[in-house]
C-alpha positions in Angstrom: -193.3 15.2 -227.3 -192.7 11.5 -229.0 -196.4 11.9 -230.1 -196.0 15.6 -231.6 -192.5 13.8 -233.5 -195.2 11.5 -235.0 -197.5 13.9 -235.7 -195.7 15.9 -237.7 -194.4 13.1 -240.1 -198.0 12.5 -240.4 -199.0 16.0 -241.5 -195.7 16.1 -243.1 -196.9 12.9 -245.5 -200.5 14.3 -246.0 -199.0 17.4 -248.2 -196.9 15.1 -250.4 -193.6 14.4 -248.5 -191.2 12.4 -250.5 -190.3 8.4 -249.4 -187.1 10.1 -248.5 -185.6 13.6 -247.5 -183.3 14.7 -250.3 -179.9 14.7 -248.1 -180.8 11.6 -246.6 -181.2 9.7 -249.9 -177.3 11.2 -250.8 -175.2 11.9 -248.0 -173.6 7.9 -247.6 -170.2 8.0 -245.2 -168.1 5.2 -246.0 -168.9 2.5 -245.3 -171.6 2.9 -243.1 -173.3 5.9 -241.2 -176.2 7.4 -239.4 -177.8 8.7 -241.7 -177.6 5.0 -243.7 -179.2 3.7 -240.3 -181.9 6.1 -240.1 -182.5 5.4 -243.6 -183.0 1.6 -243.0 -185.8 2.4 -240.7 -187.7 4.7 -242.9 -187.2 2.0 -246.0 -189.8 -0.4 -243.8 -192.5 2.5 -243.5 -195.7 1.9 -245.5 -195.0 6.0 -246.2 -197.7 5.8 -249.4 -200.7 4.1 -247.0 -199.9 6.0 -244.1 -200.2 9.2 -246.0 -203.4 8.0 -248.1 -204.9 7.7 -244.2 -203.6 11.5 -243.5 -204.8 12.3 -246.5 -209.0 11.1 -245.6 -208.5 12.4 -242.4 -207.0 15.7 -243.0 -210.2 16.2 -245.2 -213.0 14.4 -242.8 -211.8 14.4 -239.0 -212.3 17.6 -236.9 -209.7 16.5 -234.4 -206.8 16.0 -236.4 -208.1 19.5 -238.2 -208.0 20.7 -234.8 -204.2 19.4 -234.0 -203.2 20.6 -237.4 -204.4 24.3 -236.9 -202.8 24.0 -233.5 -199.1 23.4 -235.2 -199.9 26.5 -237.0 -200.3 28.9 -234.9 -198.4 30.9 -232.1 -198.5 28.9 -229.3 -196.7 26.2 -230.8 -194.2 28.5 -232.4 -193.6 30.0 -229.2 -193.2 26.4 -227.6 -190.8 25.5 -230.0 -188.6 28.4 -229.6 -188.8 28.1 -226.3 -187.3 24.2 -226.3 -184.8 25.1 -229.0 -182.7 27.9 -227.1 -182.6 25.3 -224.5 -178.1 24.3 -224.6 -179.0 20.6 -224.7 -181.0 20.8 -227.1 -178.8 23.1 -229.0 -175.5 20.7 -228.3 -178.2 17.6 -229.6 -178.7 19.1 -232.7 -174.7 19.9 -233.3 -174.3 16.6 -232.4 -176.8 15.4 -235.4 -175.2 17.5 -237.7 -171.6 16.2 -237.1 -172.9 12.7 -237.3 -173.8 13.8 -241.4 -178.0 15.1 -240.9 -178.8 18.1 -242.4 -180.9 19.1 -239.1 -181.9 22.5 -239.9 -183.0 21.5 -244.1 -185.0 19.0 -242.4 -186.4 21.0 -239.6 -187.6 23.3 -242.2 -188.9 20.8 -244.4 -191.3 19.7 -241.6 -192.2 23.8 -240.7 -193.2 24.0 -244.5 -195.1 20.5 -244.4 -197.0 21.8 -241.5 -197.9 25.2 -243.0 -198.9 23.9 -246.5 -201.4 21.6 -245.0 -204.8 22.8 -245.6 -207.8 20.9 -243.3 -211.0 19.7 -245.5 -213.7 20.4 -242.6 -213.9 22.2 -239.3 -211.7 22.2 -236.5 -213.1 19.9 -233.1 -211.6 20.6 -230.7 -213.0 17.9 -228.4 -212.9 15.0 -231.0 -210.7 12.1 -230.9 -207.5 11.1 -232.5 -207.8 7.5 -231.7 -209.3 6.0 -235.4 -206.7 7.8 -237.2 -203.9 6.7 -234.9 -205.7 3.5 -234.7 -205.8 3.3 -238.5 -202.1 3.7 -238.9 -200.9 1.9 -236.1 -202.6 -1.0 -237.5 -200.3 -1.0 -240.3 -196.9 -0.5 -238.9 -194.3 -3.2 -239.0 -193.7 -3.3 -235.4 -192.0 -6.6 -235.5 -189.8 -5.3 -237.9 -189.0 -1.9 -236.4 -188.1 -3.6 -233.3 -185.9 -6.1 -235.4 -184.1 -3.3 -236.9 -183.8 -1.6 -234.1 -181.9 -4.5 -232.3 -179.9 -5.4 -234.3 -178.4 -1.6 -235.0 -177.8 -1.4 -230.9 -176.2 -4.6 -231.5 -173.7 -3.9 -235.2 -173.8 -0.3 -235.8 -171.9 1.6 -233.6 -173.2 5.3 -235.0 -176.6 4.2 -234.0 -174.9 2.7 -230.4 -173.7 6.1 -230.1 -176.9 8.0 -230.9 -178.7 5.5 -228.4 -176.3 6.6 -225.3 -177.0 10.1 -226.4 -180.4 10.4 -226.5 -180.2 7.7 -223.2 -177.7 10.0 -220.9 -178.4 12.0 -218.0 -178.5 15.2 -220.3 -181.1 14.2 -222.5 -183.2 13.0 -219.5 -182.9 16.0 -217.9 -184.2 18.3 -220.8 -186.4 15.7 -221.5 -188.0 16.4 -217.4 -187.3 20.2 -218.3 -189.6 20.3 -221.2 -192.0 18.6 -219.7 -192.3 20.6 -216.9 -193.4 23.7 -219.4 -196.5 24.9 -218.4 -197.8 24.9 -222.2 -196.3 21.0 -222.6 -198.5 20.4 -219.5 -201.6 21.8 -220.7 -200.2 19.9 -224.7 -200.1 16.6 -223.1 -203.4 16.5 -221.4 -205.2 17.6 -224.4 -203.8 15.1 -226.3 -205.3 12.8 -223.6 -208.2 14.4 -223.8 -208.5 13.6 -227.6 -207.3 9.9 -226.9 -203.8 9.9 -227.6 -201.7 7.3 -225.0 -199.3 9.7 -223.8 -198.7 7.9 -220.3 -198.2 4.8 -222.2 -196.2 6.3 -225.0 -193.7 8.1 -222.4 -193.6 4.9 -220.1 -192.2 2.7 -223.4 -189.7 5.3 -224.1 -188.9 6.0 -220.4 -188.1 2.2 -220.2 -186.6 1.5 -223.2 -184.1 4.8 -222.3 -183.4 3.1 -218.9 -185.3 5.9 -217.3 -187.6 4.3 -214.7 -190.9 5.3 -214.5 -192.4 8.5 -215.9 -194.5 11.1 -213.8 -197.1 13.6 -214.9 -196.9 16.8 -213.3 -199.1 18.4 -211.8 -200.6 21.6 -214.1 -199.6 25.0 -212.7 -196.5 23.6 -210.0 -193.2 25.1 -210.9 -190.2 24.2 -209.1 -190.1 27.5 -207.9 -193.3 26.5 -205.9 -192.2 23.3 -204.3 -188.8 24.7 -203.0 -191.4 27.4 -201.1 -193.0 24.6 -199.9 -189.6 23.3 -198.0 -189.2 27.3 -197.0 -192.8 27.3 -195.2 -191.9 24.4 -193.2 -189.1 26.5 -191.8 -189.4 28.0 -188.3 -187.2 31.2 -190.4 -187.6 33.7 -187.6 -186.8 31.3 -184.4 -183.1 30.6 -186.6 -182.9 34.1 -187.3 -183.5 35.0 -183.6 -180.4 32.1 -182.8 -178.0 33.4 -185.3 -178.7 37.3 -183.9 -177.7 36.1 -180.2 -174.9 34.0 -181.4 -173.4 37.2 -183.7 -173.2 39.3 -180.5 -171.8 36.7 -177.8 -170.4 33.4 -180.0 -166.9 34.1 -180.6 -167.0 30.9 -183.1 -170.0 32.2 -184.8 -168.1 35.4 -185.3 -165.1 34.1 -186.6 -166.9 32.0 -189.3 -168.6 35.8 -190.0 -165.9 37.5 -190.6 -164.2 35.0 -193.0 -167.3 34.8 -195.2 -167.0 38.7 -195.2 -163.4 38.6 -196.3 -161.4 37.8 -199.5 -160.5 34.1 -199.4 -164.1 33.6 -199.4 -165.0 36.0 -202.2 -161.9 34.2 -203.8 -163.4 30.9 -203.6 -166.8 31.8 -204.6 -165.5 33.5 -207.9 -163.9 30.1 -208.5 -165.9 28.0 -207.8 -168.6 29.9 -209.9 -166.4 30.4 -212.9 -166.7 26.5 -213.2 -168.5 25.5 -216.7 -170.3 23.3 -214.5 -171.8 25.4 -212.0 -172.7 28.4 -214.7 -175.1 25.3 -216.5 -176.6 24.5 -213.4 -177.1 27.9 -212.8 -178.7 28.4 -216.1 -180.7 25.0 -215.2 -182.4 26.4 -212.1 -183.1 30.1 -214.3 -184.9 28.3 -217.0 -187.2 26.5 -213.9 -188.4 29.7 -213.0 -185.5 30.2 -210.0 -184.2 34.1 -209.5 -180.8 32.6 -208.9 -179.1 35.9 -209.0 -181.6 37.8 -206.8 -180.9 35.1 -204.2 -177.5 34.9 -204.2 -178.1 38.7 -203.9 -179.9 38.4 -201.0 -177.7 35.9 -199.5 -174.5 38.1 -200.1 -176.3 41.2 -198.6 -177.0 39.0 -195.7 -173.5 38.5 -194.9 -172.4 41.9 -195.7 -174.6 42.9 -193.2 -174.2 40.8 -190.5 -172.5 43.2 -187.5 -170.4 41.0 -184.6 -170.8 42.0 -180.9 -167.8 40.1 -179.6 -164.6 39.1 -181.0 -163.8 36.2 -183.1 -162.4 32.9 -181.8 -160.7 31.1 -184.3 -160.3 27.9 -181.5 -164.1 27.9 -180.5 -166.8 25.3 -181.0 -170.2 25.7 -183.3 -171.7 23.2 -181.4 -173.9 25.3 -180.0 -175.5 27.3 -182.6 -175.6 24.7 -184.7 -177.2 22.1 -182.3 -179.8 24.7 -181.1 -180.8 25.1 -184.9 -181.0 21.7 -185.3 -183.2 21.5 -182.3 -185.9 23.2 -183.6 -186.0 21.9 -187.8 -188.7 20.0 -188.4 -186.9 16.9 -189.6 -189.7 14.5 -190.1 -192.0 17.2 -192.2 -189.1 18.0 -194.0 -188.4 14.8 -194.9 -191.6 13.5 -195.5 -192.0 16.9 -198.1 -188.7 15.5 -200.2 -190.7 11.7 -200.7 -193.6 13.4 -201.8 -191.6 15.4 -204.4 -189.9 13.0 -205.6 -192.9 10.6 -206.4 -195.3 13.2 -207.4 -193.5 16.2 -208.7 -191.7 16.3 -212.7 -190.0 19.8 -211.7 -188.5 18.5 -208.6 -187.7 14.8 -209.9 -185.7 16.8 -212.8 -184.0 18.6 -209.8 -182.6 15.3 -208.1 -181.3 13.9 -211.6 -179.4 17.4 -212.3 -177.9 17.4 -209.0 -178.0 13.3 -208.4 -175.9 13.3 -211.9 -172.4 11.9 -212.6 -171.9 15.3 -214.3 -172.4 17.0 -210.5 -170.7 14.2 -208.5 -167.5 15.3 -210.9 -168.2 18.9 -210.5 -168.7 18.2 -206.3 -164.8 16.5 -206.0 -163.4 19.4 -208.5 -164.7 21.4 -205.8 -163.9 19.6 -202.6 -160.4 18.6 -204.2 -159.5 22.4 -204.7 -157.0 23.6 -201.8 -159.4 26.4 -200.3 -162.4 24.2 -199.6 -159.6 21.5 -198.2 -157.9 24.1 -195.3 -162.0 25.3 -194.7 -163.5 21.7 -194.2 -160.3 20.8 -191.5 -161.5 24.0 -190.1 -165.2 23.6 -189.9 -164.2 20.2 -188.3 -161.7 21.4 -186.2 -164.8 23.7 -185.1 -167.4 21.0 -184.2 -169.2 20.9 -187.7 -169.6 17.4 -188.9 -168.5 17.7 -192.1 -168.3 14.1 -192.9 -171.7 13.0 -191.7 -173.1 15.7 -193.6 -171.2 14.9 -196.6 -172.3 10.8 -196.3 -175.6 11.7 -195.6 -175.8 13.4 -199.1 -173.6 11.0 -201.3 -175.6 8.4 -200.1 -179.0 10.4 -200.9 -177.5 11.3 -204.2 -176.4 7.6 -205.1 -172.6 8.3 -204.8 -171.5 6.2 -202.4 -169.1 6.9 -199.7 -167.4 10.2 -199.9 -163.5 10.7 -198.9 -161.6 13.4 -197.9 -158.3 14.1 -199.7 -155.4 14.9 -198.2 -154.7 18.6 -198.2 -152.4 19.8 -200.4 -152.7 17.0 -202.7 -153.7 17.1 -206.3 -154.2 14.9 -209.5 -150.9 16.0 -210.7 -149.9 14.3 -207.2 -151.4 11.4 -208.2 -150.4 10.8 -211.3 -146.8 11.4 -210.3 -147.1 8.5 -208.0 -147.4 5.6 -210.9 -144.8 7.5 -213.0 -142.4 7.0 -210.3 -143.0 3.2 -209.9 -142.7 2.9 -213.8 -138.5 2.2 -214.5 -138.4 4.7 -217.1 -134.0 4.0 -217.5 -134.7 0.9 -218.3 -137.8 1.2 -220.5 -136.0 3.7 -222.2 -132.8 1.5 -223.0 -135.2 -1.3 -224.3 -137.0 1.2 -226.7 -133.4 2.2 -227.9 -131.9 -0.7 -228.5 -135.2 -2.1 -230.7 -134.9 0.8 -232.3 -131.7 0.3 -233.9 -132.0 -3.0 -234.7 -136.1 -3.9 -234.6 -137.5 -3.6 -238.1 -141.2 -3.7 -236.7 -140.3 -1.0 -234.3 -138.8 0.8 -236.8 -142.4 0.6 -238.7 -144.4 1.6 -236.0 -142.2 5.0 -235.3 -141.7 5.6 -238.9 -145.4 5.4 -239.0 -145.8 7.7 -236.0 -143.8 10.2 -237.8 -146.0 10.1 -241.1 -149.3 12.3 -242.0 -151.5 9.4 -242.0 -151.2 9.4 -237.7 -150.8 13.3 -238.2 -154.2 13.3 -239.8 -155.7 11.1 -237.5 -154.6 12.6 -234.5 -155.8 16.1 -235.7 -159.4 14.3 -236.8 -159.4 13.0 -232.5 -158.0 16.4 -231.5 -161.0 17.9 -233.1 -163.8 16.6 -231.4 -165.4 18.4 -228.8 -165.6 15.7 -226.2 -162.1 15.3 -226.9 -161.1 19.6 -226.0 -163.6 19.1 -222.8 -161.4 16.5 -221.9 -157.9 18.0 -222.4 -159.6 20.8 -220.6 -160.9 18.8 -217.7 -156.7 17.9 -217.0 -156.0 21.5 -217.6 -158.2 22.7 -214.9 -157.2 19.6 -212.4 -153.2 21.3 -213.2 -151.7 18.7 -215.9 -149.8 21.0 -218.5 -151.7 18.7 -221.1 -150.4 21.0 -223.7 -146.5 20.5 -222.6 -146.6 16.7 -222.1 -148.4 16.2 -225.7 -145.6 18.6 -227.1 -143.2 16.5 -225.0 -144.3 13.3 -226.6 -144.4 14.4 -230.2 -141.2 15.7 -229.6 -139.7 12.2 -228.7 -141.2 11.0 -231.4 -140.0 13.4 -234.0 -137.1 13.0 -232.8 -136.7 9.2 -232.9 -134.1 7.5 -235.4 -134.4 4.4 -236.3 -131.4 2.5 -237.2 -132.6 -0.5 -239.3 -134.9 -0.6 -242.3 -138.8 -0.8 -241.5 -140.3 -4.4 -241.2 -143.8 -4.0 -241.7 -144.7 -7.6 -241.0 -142.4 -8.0 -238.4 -143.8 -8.5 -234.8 -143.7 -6.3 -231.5 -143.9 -8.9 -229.5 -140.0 -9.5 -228.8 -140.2 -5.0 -227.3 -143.8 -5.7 -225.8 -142.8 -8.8 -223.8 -139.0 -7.0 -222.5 -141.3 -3.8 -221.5 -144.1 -6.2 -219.5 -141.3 -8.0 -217.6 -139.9 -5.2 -216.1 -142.9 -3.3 -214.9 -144.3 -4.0 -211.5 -147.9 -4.6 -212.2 -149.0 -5.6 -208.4 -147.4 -2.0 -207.6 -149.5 -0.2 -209.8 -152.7 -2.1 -209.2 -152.0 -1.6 -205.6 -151.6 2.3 -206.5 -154.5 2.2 -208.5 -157.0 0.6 -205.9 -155.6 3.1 -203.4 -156.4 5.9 -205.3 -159.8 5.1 -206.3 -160.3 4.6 -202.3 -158.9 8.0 -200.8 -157.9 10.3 -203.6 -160.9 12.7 -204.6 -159.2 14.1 -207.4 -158.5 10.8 -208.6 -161.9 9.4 -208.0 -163.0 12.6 -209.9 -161.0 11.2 -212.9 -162.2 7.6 -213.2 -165.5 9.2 -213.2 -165.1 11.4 -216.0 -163.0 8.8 -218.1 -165.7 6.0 -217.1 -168.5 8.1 -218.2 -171.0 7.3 -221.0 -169.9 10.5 -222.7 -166.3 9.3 -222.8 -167.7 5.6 -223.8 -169.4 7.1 -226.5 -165.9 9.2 -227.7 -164.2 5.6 -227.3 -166.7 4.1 -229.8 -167.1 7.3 -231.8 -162.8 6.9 -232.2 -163.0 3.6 -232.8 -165.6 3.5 -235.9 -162.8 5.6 -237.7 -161.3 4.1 -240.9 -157.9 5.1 -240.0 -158.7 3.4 -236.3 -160.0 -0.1 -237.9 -157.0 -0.3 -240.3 -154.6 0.8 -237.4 -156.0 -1.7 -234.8 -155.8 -4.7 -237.4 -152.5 -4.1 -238.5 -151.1 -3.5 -234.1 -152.8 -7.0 -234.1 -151.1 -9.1 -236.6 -147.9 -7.8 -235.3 -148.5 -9.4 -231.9 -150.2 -6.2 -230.4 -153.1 -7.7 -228.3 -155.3 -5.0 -228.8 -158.2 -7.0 -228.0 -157.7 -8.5 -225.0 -156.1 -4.9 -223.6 -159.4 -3.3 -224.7 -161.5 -6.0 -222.9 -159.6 -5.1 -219.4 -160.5 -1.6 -220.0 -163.8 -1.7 -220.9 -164.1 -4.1 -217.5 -162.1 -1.6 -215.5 -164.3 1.1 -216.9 -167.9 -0.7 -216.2 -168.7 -0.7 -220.2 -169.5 -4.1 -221.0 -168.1 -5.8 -223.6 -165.9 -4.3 -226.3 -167.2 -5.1 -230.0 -164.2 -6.6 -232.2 -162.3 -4.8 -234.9 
């Protein structure tokens, strides 16, 4: 698809495109923005000789002809529909377009490039690209793109931010999604075909993504075809003859019958699958060809139907069902079938990083930290199902570690109440009322807090959408997020100072009473324990560690408002910096950049 990005700029340049796109030249954010950056690398294109080179070949070579009739017609419109109702791509290009680009003007600037280009000979369909890519590769300033683009990784942090999108998990995935359509298939080995690099093209951008190493599917597979693949290998009627005995003479087996045929499991189901989460991994396994609905169908019927001939024992063992099943799976084949897939097959590779991803680690502890799935895993235990093998076996397959199990009845709220009561709260709170009858700089700060510059900038954070997914996030897990924030806005409405504001006073004198009295080793302890044992805590630290939030962090950060804020908490003794260091540490992000 990188090559097709090119391409069109090419075609685009061969009817007359202008050195810059009209929004681009006029949209500036101060001081800096994307759009600025983006700018920057299209100032070092040679856009008049590149487009004198489209311009001979558009007239004289049948094989760019040929790739120029190709954007015009059907299948490519088709293709491109296709891609574009894809949600990550949708949430890409809303994420453009709050960054400042005017993605749909320019989207339609390149559809009416393609279709005024008008080819000067026949179209050949087996010719070669190579001597016009050739011709204007030769006259790129590679040295310095790569210049530029260094050193905007390094100083910009919009382009930082547009780098960890386009890097993440997400992107990767649609990235393996796309390429898995059968029509990109057949695209990409044409192209090869007429001498475009593509392998080489998607290994440099697979690398410098952090992706690993690229694969080329194989034309035709579908994932729906490799996960029949691990179905054939399954003696189905010998495990179906197993259950049938065990339903009429396994009181164990019953009992685990009957409670998927009753309401605390329809309950849990219709919780578990009103997770965001779950409906976009859902909608993942639809667009790869999966009739997710028909087999849930077919599974539910299955149940439904399932008749006991003996009564249930709730104190019985599924040892033996479960280890005559496992007697007769055909472990090695199976898997020796999962290595294969995931070094030769696109479709399935794309399957391991949807389900491998941070994003589904999160979703998995939601899950296994809800109270339901708590009582039922002490029960399957209880019953001879080994719950925590099988759950170690698959973290460490999936690359997330060792798994824990909470403790039942537990929750994040819990957890969170725990460091609140080790904070002394009395005595902070006398501290904070004392400075803030007599501390000018104190005074400053709430005054400040109170005013409709934080107002604004609060609103501005509120706003963004990573920001709402978040709030949501503690929703869901039971924080009243909306009552504490309404609880702290309160307290500081209502705050009074009682001395006149001292704005270069220093908040050192409150900052240094505060960190005297709080007991740090307590917390840390707290903390360390809770990253160890607490799922719903664990849960947490991955979703505030993510790259998503990282990218919020920065994204907050850049802000004006944030800049003057942070420099003016530092001269008056904050140490902003050095706070922000042990975060970004705690939080596996590197290095913060300084204000």
């Amino acid at each position: 698809m990188k090559v097709f990005v090119v391409l069109l700029a090419i075609i685009g340049l061969s009817v007359g495109a202008p050195k810059h796109h009209p929004r681009l030249a006029h949209q500036k954010i101060s001081p800096r923005s994307l759009i600025d950056d983006l700018q920057d690398f299209i100032d070092l294109l040679p856009l008049d000789d590149i487009k004198a080179i489209v311009d001979d070949h558009l007239e004289t070579d049948g094989a760019f002809a040929a790739v120029v009739l190709y954007l015009q017609g059907p299948e490519w419109t088709e293709l491109v529909n296709t891609v574009g109702e894809k949600p990550a791509v949708q949430d890409f290009i809303q994420y453009l377009n709050d960054a400042g680009l005017p993605v749909d003007d320019i989207l339609a600037w390149i559809d009416n490039l393609i279709k005024g280009a008008t080819p000067g000979t026949d179209p050949d369909e087996e010719g070669s690209l190579r001597p016009l890519l050739d011709e204007v590769e030769a006259i790129l300033p590679l040295a310095d793109l790569l210049a530029l683009l260094n050193d905007k990784l390094q100083n910009s942090p919009d382009f930082q931010a547009l780098y960890t999108k386009v890097s993440s998990e997400d992107a990767h995935n649609l990235v393996e999604e796309v390429r898995a359509i059968d029509e990109v298939q057949r695209l990409a080995q044409r192209l090869m075909d007429m001498g475009v690099k593509v392998e080489e093209a998607l290994a440099v951008v697979y690398e410098f993504l952090g992706w690993g190493e690229p694969k080329l599917s194989k034309s035709g597979r579908t994932l729906a075809d490799d996960l029949q693949e691990f179905i054939d290998l399954l003696p189905l009627d010998d495990i179906l003859a197993i259950a049938d005995d065990h339903l009429k003479t396994d009181g164990a087996f019953v009992a685990v019958v009957l409670y998927l045929q009753g309401p605390e499991w329809t309950e849990l189901v219709e919780t578990v699958g009103a997770m965001p989460a779950v409906q976009d991994f859902i909608q993942f396994l639809n667009d790869a060809g999966l009739p997710v609905d028909d087999i849930l169908a077919w599974i539910d019927d299955l149940i439904k139907n399932a008749v006991p001939g003996t009564d249930a024992d709730e104190e019985g063992s599924l040892r033996p069902i479960l280890d005559e099943v496992e007697a007769i799976l055909p472990l090695t084949e199976l898997l020796a079938l999962v290595n294969d897939k995931l070094q030769n097959s696109p479709d399935f590779q794309a399957l391991y990083v949807e389900v491998s991803s941070e994003k589904a680690h999160t979703l998995v502890e939601e899950v296994r930290a809800l109270d339901e799935v708590q009582t039922l895993a002490q029960r399957l235990i209880s019953m001879g199902v080994k719950v925590e093998e099988a759950l170690a076996w698959v973290y460490d397959f999936l690359g997330w570690g060792e798994p824990k199990l909470s403790k039942s009845g537990r929750t994040l709220a819990d957890d969170l109440q725990e460091f609140i009561d080790l904070l002394p709260l009395d005595d902070i709170k006398a501290i904070a009322d004392e400075h803030l009858q007599t501390d000018g700089a104190f005074a400053a700060v709430v005054l400040y807090l109170q005013g409709p510059e934080w107002t604004e900038l609060v609103e501005t954070v509120g706003a963004k959408p990573a920001v709402q997914d978040f709030i949501q996030y503690l929703t869901d897990a039971g924080l009243p997020v909306d009552d504490i924030l309404a609880w702290i806005d309160n307290l500081i409405t209502g705050a009074t100072p009682g001395t006149d504001p001292d704005e270069e006073g220093s908040l050192r004198p409150l900052l240094d009473e505060i960190e005297a009295i709080l007991p740090l080793a307590d917390l840390l302890a707290l903390l360390n324990d809770k990253l160890q044992n607490s799922p719903d805590f664990q849960a947490l630290y991955v979703e505030v560690s993510s790259e998503k939030a990282h990218t919020l962090v920065e994204e907050v950060r850049a802000l004006d408002e944030v800049q003057t804020l942070a420099q003016r908490l530092i001269s008056m003794g904050v140490k902003v910096e050095e706070t922000l260091a042990v975060v970004y540490e705690f939080l596996g992000w590197g290095e913060p950049k300084k204000f």
